[in-house]
Residue, then its C-alpha position, 0 to 999 in steps of 0.5 A: x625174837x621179839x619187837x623190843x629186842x629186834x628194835x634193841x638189837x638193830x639199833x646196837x648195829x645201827x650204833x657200832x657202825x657209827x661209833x667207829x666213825x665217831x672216834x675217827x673223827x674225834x680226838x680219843x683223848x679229849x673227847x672221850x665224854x662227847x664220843x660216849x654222847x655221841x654214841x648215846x644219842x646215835x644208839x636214841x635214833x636207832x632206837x627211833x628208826x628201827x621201832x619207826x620201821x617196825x610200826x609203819x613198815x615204810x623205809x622210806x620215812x627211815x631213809x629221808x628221815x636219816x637224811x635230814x639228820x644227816x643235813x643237820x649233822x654237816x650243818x652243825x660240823x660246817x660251824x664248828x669247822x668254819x664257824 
């Protein structure tokens, strides 16, 4: 297997993991145009972290790099809730 499909392919897991956390927490029937969103800008990051892993070889980056989007990501979900 190659570096361009192994970074696809991990990013493909990396994104169906998600997907089903997305429509969890969505409204299927009003939401479908934002999950696909969702789903496209997920599958981007890990697109970006597999190819980041795959150059640097450090985990670590990956790993805080996950958490800070994640901080960004409750950041964003707290003001839709509590805005």
């Amino acid at each position: 297997m190659g570096p361009a499909l192994s970074v696809v392919l991990s990013a493909v897991a990396f994104t169906l993991h998600h997907v089903v956390v997305i429509a969890n927490y969505a409204q299927m029937e009003r939401s479908l145009p934002m999950i696909i969103l969702a789903t496209l800008v997920v599958f981007g990051f890990g697109l970006f972290w597999a190819w980041h892993y795959l150059k640097y070889r450090n985990i670590y980056a990956v790993w805080v790099s996950h958490i800070a989007a994640d901080i960004v990501m409750m950041g964003i979900g707290y003001s839709i809730v509590f805005g």
